[in-house]
ROLUM-924690 format. One line per field, with one value per residue (C-alpha): residue in one letter; chain; x, y, z; residue number from 1. Coordinates in steps of 0.2 Angstrom, whole numbers. Layout:
BEGIN
resn	A,...
chain	A,...
X	X,...
Y	Y,...
Z	Z,...
resi	NUM,...
// end
This chain:
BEGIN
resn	X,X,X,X,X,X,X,X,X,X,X,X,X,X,X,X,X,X,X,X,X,X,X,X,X,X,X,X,X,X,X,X,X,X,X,X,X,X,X,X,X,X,X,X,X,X,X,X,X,X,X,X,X,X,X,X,X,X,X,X,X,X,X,X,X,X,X,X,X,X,X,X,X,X,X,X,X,X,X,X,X,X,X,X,X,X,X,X,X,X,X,X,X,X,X,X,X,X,X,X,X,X,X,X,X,X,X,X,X,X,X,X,X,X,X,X,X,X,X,X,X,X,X,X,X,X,X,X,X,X,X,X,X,X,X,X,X,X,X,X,X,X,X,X,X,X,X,X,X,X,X,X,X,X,X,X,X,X,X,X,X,X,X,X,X,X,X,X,X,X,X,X,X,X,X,X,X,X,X,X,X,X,X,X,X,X,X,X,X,X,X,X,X,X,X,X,X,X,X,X,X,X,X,X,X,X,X,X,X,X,X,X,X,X,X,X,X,X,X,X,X,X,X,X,X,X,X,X,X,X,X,X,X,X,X,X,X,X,X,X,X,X,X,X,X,X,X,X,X,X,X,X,X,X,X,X,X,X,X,X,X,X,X,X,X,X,X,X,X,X,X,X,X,X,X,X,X,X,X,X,X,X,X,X,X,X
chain	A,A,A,A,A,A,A,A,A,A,A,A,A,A,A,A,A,A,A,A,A,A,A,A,A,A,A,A,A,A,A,A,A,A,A,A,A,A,A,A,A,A,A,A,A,A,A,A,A,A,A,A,A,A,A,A,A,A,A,A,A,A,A,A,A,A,A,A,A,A,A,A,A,A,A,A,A,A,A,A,A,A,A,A,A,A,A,A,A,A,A,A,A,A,A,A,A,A,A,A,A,A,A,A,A,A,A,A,A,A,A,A,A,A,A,A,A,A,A,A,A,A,A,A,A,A,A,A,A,A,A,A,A,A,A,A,A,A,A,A,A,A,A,A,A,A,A,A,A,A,A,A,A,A,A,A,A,A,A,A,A,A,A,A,A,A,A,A,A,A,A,A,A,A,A,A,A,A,A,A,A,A,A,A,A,A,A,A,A,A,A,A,A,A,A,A,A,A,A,A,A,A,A,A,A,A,A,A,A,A,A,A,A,A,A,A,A,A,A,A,A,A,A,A,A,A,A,A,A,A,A,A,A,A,A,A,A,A,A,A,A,A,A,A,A,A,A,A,A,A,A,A,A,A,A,A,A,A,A,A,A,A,A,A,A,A,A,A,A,A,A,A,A,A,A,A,A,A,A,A,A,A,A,A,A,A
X	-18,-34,-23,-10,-22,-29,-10,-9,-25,-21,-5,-8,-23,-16,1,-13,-22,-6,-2,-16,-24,-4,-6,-24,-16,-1,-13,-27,-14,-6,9,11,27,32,24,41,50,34,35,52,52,36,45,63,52,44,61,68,54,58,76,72,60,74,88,78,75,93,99,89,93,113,111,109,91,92,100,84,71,80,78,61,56,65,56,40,39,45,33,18,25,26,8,3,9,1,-16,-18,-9,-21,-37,-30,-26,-38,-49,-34,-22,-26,-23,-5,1,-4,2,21,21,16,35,41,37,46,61,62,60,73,61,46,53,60,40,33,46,44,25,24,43,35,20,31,43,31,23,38,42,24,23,41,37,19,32,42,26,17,32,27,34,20,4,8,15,-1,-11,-2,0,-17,-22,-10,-19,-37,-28,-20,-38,-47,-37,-36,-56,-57,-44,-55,-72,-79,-79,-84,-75,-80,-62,-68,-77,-63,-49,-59,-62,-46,-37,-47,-44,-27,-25,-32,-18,-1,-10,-5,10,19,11,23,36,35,34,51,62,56,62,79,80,79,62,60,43,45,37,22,8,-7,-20,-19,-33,-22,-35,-51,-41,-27,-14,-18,-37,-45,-54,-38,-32,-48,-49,-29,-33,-46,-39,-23,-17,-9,-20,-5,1,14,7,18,11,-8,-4,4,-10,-21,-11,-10,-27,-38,-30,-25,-42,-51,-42,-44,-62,-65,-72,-62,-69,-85,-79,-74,-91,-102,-93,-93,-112,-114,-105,-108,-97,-81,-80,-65,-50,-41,-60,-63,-48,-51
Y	-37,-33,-35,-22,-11,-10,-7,7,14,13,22,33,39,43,49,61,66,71,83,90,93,104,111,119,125,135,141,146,152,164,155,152,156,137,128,126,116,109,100,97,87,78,75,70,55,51,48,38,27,23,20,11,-2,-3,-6,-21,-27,-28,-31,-48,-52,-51,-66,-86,-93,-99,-84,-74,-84,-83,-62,-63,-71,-59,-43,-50,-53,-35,-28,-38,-30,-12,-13,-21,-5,7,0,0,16,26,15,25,44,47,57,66,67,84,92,82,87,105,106,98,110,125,121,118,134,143,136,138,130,116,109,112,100,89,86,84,72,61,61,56,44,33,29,27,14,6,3,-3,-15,-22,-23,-30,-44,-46,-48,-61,-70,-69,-74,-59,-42,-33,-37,-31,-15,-13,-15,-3,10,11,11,25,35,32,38,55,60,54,67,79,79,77,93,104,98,88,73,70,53,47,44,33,19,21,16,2,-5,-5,-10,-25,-28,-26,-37,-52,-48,-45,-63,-71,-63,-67,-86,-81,-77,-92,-103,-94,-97,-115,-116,-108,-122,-109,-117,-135,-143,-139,-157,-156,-151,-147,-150,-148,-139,-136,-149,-137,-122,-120,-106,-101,-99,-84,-94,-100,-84,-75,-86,-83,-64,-63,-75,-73,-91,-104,-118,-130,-124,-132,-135,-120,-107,-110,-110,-94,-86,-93,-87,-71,-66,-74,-64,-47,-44,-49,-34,-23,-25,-23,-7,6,9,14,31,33,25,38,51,44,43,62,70,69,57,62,68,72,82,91,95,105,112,122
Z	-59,-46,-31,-39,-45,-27,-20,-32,-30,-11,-9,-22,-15,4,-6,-17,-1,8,-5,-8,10,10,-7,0,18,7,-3,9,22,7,7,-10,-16,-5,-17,-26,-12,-10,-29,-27,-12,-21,-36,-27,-17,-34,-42,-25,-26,-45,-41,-25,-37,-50,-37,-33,-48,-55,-39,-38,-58,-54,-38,-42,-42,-23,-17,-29,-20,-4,-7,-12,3,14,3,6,25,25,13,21,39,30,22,39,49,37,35,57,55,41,51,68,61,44,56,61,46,39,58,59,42,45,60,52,39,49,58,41,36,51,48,28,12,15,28,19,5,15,25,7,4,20,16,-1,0,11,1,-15,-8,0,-16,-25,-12,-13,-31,-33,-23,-32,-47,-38,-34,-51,-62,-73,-73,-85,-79,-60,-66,-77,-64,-50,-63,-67,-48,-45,-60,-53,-37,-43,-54,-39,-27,-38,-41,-21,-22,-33,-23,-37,-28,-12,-2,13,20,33,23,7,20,29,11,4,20,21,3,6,21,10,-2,12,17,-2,0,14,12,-6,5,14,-2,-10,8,7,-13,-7,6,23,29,25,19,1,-3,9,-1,7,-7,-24,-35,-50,-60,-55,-54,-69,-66,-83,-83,-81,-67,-60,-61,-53,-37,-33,-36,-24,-12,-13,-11,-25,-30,-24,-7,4,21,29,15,20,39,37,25,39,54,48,38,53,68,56,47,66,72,57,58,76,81,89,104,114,114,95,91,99,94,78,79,84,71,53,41,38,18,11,24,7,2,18,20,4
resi	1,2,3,4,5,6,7,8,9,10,11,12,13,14,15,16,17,18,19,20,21,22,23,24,25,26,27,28,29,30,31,32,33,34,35,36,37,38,39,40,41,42,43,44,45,46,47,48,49,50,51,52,53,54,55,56,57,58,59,60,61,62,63,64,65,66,67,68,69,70,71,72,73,74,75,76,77,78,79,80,81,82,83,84,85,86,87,88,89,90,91,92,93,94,95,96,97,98,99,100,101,102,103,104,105,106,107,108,109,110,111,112,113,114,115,116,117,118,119,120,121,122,123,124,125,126,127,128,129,130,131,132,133,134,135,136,137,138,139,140,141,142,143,144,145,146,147,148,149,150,151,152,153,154,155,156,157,158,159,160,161,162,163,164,165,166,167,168,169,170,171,172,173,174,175,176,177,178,179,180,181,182,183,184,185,186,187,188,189,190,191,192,193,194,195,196,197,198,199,200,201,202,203,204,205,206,207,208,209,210,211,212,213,214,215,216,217,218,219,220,221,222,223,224,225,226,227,228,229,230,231,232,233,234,235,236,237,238,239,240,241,242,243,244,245,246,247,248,249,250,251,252,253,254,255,256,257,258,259,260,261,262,263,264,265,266,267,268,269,270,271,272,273,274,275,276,277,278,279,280,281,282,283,284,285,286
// end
């Protein structure tokens, strides 16, 4: 649930932001009768992301087991190289977020309400079926469909009080720091699963090595303790891999969090150093 909780709270927190940093500039700019194509296009890539997470769900339900497993495996590399893109992506424009979006919907206003909605769309779609891509294939992985759920629908409910506090000024964020966190979090998590991935092409007999087990901690760590449990939250990793699914964990977590981590630059340090931390963009933009 821990790892879904921090996908929710991730997505729905940038998804939360992005509206709200163009909710203020309608609003400051006097702009407010475009705050309905606005909604709509936030509520039409709300309902797109719901569909999209229900498409894969009954889509998978209707093929055999292999061919299941076989699609899992497939979701997950793609949903560990979308969450990978996004986290480098928000690490490399949060600074600048607030002056792209305005600057998008500042075109969107010129040329009507269509493409207003259809900006607000873009930026909050790709957030939502990101999400339900991730938490599908936490699904997949887990064998459960409730407490994933759970937990990324209570991370996308801190996210939307959280921006909407950050929205009216009660809360304060330091964008900067938040996005470092999570990402790392997050990079420990896309780790697990695409080594889940791995695991579920091996069961549907793509990759070999379904019989090479690397160790096997199941006696120290059962699936079903709360201990068990805690140490795959937090690490990501079965208790029983196969040699290939704790290569890949490594060969991806290793190199992936190495660069996450590494400062940006000389030049983005000093000018990080001689102006004050970045608080919340949708705060000042009010």
């Amino acid at each position: 649930m821990l790892a879904n909780y921090l996908i929710g709270l991730r997505e729905g927190l940038e998804a939360a932001l992005v509206v709200g940093i163009l909710v203020a500039y309608l609003v400051r700019s006097d702009h407010r009768a475009a705050l309905k194509p606005l909604w709509i296009g936030v509520t039409a890539a709300v309902v797109i992301s719901l569909i999209a997470g229900a498409l894969l769900t009954f889509t998978s339900r209707e093929m055999t087991t292999q061919a299941q497993e076989g699609f899992g495996g497939f979701m997950s590399i793609a949903a560990v190289s979308f969450v990978t893109w996004m986290i480098f992506w928000m690490r490399r424009t949060a600074r600048s977020l607030k002056g792209e979006l305005q600057g998008r919907l500042g075109t969107a206003l010129a040329i009507g309400g269509g493409a207003l909605a259809l900006t607000a769309f873009i930026a909050v779609g790709r957030e939502g079926l990101e999400t339900a891509l991730f938490v599908w294939t936490a699904v997949q992985a887990t064998g459960s469909s409730y407490t994933p759920v759970v937990g990324a629908a209570l991370g996308l409910l801190t996210a939307t009080a959280l921006g909407y506090l950050v929205y009216r000024g009660s809360v304060h964020l330091d964008l900067g720091k938040f996005f470092r966190y999570t990402g790392a979090g997050l990079v420990v998590v896309a780790a697990g699963v695409l080594a889940y991935g791995m695991h579920d092409l091996q069961e549907a007999g793509v990759i070999g090595g379904i019989n090479h087990v690397l160790f096997d901690a199941t006696a120290v760590l059962p699936p079903s303790s709360w201990w068990g449990s805690l140490f795959k939250g937090m690490f990501s990793i079965s208790a029983k891999p196969t040699l290939l699914e704790f290569s890949v964990w490594l060969a991806y977590l290793i190199p992936t969090m190495t660069l996450f981590l590494r400062p940006e630059g000389t030049a983005a340090v000093a000018s990080g150093r001689a102006s004050p931390k970045a608080s919340s963009t949708v705060a000042s933009a009010r």
